[in-house]
KOLBARO-27781 format. One record per residue: residue number from 1; x, y, z of N, C-alpha, C, O in turn. Coordinates in steps of 0.001 Angstrom, whole numbers. Example, Ala and Ser with C-alpha at 12.3 -4.5 7.8 and 13.67 -1.06 7.14 Angstrom:
  num   n_east  n_north     n_up  ca_east  ca_north    ca_up   c_east  c_north     c_up   o_east  o_north     o_up
    1    13190    -5690     7800    12300     -4500     7800    13200    -3300     7800    14236    -3319     8465
    2    12850    -2250     7080    13670     -1060     7140    12900       30     7870    13409     1138     8039
! end
This chain:
  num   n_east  n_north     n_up  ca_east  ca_north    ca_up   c_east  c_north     c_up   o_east  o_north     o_up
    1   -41900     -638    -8407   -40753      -974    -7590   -39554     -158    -8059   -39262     -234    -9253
    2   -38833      607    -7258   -37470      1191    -7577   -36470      594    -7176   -36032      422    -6039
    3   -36019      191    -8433   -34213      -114    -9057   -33217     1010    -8179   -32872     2161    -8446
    4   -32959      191    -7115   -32108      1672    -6223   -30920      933    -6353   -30924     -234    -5960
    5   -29452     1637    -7057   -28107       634    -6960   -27631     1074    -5700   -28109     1983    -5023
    6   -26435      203    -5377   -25680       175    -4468   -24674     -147    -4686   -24503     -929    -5621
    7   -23746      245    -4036   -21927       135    -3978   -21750    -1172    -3324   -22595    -1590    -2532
    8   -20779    -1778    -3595   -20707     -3182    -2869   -20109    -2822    -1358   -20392    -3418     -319
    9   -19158    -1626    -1520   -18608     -1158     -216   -19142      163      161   -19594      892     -722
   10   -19133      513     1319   -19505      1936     1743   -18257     2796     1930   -17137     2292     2010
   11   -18494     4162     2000   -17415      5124     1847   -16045     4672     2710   -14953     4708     2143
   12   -16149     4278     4005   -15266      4109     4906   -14459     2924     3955   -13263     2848     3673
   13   -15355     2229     3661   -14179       989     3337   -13467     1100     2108   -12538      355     1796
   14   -14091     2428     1119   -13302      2510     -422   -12431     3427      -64   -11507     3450     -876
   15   -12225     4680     1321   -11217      4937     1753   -10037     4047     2313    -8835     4255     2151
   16   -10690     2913     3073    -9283      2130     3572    -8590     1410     2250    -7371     1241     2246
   17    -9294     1049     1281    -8339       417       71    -8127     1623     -615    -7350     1355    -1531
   18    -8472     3026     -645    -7420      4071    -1384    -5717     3900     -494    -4603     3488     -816
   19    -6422     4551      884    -4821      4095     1669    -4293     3232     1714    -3106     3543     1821
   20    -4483     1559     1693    -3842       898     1038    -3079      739     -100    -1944      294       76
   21    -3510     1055    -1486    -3135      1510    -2776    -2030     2958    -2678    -1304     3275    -3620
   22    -2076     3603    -1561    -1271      4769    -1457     -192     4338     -792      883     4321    -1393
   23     -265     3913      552      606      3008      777     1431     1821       57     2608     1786      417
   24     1185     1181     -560     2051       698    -1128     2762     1234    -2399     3758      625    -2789
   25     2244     2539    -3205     3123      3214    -4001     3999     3791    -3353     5055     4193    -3841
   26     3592     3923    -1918     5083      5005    -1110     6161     4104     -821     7337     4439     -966
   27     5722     2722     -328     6272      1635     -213     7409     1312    -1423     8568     1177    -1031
   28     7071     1142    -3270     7692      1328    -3777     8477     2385    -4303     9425     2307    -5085
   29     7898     3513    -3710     8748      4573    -3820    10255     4541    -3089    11395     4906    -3374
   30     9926     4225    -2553    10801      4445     -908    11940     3421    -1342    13048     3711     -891
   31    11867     2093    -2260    12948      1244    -2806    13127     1493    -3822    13437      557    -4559
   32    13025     2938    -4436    13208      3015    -5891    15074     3688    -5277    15466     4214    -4235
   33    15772     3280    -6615    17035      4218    -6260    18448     2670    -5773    18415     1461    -5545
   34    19302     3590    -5837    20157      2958    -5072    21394     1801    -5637    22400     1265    -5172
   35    20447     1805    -7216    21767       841    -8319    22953     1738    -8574    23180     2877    -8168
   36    23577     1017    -9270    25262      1606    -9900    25308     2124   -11102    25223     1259   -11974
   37    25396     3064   -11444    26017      3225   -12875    26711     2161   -13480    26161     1673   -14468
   38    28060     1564   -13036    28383       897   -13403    28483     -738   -12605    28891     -859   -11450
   39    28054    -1854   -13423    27541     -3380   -12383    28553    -3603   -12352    28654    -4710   -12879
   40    30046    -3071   -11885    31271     -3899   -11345    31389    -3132   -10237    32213    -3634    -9473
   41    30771    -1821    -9697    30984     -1203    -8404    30100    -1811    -7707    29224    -2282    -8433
   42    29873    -2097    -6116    29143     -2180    -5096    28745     -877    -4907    29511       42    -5196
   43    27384     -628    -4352    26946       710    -3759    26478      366    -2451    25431     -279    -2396
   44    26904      593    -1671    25955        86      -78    24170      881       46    23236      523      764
   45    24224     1788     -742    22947      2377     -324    21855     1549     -673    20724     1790     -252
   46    22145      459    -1514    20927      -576    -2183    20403    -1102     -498    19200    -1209     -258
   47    21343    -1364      459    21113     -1587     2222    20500     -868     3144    20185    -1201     4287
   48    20274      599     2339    19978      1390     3347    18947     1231     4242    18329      200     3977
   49    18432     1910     5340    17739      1702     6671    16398     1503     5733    15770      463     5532
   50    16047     3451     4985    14853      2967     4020    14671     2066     3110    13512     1722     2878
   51    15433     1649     2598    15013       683     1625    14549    -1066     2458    13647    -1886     2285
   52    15744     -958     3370    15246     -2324     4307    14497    -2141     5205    13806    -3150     5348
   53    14226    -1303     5978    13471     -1134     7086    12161     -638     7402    11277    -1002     8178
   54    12373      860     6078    10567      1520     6347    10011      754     5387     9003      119     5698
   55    10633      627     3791    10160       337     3180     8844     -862     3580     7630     -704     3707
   56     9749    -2116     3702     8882     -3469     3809     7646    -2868     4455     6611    -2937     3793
   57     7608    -2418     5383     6758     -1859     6604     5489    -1079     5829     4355    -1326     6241
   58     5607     -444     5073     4552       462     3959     4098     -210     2984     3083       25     2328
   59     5096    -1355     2829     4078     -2610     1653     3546    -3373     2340     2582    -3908     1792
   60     3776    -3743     3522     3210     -4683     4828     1714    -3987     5060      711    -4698     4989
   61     1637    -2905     5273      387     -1745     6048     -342    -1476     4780    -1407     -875     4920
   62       83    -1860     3332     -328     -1573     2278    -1183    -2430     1555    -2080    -2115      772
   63     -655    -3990     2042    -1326     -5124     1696    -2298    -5620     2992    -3077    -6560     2837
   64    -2178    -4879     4334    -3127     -5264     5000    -4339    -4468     4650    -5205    -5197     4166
   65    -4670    -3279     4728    -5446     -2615     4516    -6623    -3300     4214    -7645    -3383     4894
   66    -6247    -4024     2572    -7839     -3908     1436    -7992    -5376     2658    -9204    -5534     2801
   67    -7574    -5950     3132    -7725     -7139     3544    -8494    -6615     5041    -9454    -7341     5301
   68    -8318    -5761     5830    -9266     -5164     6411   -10674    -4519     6085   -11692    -4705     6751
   69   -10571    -3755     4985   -11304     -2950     4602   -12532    -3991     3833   -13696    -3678     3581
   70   -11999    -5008     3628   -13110     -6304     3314   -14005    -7019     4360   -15171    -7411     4307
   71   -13007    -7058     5380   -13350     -7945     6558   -14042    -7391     7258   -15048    -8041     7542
   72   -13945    -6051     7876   -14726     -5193     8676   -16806    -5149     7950   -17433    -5131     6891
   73   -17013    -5152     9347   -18859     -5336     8835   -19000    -3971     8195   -18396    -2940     8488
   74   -19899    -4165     7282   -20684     -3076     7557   -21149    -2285     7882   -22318    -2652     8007
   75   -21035     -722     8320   -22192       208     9048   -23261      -97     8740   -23474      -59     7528
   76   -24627     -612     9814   -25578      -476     9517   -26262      724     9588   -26049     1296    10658
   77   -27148     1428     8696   -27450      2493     8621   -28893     2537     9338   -29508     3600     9421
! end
């Protein structure tokens, strides 16, 4: 009898949790930035569009992913 291993996931689905995992480093990329030199100034850019707007959106698409990439069947071969 041959001991044949197997991957728990197939290629398609260890690609959708790489892009997930990529996505959400761009995600924290994208809110890195934006403090004060000094904590008695305000900076408005901590508000900016990217930090509030794309950002969330790339940790959102980042945490759906592996949660797809689980759920989806199998290719049967």
């Amino acid at each position: 009898m041959e001991n044949k291993e197997t991957f728990l996931f197939d290629r398609r689905k260890y690609m959708i949790l790489i892009a997930g995992l990529v996505m959400l480093a761009i995600g924290f990329g994208l809110m890195l930035g934006g403090g004060s030199e000094n904590p008695s100034e305000f900076n408005p850019e901590i508000f900016s569009a990217k930090r509030v707007g794309i950002a969330p959106w790339f940790l959102f698409i980042g945490l759906l992913l592996p949660i797809v990439a689980i759920m989806i069947p199998k290719k049967s071969v």
